[in-house]
MDTraj code that builds the backbone (N, CA, C; nanometers):
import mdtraj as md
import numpy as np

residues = "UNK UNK UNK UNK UNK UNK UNK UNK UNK UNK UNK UNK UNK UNK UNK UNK UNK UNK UNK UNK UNK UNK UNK UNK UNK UNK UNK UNK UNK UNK UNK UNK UNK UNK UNK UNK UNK UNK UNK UNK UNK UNK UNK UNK UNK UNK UNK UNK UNK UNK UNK UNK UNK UNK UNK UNK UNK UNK UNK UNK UNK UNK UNK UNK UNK UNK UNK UNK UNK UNK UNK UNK UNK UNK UNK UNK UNK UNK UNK UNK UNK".split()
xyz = np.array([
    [0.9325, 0.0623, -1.5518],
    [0.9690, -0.0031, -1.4278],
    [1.0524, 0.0934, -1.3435],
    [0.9906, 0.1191, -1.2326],
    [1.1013, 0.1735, -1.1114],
    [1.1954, 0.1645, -1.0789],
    [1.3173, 0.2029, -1.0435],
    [1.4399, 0.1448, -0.9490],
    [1.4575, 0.1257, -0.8114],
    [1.4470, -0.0046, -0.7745],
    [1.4154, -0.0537, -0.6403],
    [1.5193, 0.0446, -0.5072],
    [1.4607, 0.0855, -0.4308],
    [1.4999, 0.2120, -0.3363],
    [1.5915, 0.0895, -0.2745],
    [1.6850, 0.0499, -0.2606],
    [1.7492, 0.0078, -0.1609],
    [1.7892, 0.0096, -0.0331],
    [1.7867, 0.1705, -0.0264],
    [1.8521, 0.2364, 0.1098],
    [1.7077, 0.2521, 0.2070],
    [1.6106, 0.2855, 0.1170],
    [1.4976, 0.2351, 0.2342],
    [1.4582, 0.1094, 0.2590],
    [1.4845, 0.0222, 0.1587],
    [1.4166, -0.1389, 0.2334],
    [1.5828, -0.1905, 0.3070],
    [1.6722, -0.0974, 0.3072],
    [1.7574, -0.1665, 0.4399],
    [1.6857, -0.1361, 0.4849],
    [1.6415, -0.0049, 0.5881],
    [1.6036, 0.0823, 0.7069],
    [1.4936, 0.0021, 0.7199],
    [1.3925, -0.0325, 0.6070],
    [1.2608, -0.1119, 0.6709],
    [1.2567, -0.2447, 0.7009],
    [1.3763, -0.3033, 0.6584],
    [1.3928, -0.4227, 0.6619],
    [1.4374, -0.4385, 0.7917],
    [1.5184, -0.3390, 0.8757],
    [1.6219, -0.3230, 1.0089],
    [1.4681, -0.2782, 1.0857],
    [1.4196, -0.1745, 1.0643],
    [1.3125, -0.1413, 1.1817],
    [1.2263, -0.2447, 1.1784],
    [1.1925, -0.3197, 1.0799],
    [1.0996, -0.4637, 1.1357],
    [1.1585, -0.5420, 1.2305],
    [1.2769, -0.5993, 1.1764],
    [1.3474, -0.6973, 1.2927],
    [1.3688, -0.5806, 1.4408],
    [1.4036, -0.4541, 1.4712],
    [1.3752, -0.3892, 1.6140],
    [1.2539, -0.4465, 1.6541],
    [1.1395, -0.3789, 1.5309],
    [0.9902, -0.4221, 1.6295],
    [0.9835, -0.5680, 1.6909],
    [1.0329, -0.6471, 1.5851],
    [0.9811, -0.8131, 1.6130],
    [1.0797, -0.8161, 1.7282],
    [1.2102, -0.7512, 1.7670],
    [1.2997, -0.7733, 1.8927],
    [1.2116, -0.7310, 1.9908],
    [1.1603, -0.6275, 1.9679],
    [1.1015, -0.5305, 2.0986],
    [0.9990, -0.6305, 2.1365],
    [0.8933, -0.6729, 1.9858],
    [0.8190, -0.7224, 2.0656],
    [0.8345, -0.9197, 2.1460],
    [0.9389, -0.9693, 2.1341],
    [0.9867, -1.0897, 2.1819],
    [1.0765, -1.0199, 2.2913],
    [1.0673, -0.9158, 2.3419],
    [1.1393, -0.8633, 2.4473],
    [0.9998, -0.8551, 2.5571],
    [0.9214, -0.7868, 2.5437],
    [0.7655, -0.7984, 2.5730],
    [0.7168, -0.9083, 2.6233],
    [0.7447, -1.0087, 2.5279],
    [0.7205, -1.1638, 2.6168],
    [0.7820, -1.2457, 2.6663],
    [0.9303, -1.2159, 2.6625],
    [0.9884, -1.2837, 2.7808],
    [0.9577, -1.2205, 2.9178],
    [0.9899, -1.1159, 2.9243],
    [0.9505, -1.0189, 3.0123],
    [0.8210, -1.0114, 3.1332],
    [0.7268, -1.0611, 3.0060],
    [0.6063, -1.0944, 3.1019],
    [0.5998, -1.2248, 3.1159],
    [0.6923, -1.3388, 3.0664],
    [0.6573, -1.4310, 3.1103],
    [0.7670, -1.4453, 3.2491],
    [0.8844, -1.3875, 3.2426],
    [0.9571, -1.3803, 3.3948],
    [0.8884, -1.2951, 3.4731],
    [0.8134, -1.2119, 3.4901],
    [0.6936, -1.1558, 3.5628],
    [0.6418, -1.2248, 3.6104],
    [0.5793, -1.2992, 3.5327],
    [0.4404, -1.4219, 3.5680],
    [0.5007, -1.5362, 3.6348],
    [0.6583, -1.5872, 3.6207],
    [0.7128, -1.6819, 3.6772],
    [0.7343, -1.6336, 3.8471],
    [0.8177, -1.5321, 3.8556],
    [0.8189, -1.4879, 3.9785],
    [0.7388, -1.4452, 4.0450],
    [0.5944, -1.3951, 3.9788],
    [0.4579, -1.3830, 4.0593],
    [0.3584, -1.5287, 4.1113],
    [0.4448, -1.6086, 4.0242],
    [0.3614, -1.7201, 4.0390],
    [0.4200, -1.8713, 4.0044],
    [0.5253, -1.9002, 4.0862],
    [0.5970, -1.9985, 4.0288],
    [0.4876, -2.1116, 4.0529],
    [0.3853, -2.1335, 4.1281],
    [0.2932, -2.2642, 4.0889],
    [0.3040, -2.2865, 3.9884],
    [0.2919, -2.2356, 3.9009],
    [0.2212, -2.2112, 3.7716],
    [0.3547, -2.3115, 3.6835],
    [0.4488, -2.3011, 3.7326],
    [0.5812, -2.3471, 3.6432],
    [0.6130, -2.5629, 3.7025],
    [0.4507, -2.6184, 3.6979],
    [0.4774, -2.7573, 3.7608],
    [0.5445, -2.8413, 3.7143],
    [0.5496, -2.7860, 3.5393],
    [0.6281, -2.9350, 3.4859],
    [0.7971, -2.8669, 3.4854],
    [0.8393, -2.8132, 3.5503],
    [0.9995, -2.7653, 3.5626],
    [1.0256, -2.7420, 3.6821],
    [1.1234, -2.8614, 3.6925],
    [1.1697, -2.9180, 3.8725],
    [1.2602, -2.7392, 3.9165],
    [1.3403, -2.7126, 3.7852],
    [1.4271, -2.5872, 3.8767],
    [1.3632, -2.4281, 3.8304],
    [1.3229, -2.3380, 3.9181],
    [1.2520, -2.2535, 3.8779],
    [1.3540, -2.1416, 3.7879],
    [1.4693, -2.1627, 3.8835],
    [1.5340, -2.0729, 3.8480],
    [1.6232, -2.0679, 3.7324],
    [1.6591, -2.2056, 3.7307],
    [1.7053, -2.2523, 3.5004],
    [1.5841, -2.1710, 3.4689],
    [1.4105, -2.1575, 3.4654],
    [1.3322, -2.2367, 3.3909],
    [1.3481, -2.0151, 3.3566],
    [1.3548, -1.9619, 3.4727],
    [1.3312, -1.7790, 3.4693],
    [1.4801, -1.7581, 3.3962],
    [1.6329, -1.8218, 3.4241],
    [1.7264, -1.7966, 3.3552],
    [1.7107, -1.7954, 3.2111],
    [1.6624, -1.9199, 3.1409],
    [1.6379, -1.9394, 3.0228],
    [1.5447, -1.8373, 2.9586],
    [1.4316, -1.7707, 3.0277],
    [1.3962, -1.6403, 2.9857],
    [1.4682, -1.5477, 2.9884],
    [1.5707, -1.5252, 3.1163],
    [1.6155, -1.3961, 3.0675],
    [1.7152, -1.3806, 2.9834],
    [1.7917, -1.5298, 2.9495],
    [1.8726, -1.5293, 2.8476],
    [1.8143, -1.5459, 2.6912],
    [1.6937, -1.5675, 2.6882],
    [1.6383, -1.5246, 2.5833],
    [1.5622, -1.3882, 2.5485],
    [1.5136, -1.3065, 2.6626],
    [1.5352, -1.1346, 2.6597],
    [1.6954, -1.1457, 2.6188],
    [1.7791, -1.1558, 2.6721],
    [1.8748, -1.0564, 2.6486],
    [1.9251, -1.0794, 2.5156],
    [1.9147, -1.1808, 2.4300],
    [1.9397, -1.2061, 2.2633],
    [1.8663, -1.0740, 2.1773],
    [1.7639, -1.1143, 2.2037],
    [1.6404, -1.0208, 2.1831],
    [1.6670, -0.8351, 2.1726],
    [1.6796, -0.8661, 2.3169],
    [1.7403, -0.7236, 2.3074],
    [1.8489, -0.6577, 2.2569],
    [1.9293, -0.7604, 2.2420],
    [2.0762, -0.6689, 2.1670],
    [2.0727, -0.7194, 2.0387],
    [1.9755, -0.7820, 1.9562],
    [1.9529, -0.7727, 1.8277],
    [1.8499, -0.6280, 1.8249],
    [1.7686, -0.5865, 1.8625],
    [1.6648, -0.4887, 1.8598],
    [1.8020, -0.3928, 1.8976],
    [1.8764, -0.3645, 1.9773],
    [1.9763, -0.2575, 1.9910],
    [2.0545, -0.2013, 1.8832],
    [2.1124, -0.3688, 1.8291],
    [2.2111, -0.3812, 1.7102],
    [2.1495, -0.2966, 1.5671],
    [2.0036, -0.3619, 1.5978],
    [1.9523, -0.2715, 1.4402],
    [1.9036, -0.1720, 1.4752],
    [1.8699, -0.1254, 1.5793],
    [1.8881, 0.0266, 1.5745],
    [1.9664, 0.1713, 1.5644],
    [2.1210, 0.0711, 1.6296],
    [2.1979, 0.1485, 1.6433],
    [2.2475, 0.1118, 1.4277],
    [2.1902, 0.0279, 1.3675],
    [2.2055, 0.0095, 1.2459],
    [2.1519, 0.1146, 1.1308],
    [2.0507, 0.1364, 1.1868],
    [1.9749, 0.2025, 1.1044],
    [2.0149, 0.3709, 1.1738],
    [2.0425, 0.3880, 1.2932],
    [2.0753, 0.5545, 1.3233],
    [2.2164, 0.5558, 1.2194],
    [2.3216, 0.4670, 1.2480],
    [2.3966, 0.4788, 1.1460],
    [2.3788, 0.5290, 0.9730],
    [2.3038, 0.4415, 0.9238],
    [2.2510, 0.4937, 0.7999],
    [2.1940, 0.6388, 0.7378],
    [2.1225, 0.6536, 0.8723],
    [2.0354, 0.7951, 0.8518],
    [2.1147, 0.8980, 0.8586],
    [2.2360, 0.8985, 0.9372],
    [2.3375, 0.9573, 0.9756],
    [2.4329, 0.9885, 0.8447],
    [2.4677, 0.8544, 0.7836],
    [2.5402, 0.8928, 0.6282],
    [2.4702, 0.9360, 0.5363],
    [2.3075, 0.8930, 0.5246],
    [2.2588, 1.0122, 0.4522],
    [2.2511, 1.1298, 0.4644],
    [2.2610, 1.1969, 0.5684],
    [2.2329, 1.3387, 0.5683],
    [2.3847, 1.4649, 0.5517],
])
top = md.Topology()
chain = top.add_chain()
for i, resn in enumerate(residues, 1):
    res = top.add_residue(resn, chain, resSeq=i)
    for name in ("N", "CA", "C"):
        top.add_atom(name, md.element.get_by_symbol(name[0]), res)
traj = md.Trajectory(xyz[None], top)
């Protein structure tokens, strides 16, 4: 039996949650795109601008978790070397 690498399934465990940030950064993004290109489109929400706030306050979670583990994992790579 092997000895489970630890120090890489942090790092892979941290660069998954970046990707999954990056990519829920991606779709808020285009969906406040698509709101401000096209607020028809937004009929069942009386205020447009809660409805684009609530996206961008859900980018910005997003993004400073995807920041947090990156700047997590440069840390790491950093004490290894």
């Amino acid at each position: 039996m092997s000895k489970f690498d630890y120090e890489n399934n942090r790092e892979a465990v941290l660069e998954a949650i970046s990707e999954k940030m990056l990519a829920e950064c991606r779709i808020h993004r285009r969906n406040i795109e698509m709101m401000c290109d096209n607020p028809v489109g937004i009929g069942e929400h009386g205020n447009i601008v809660e409805t684009i706030m609530g996206e961008l306050e859900k980018y910005e979670r997003a993004n400073s978790l995807m920041v947090t583990a990156s700047e997590m994992i440069d840390e790491y790579t950093r004490v290894k070397v």
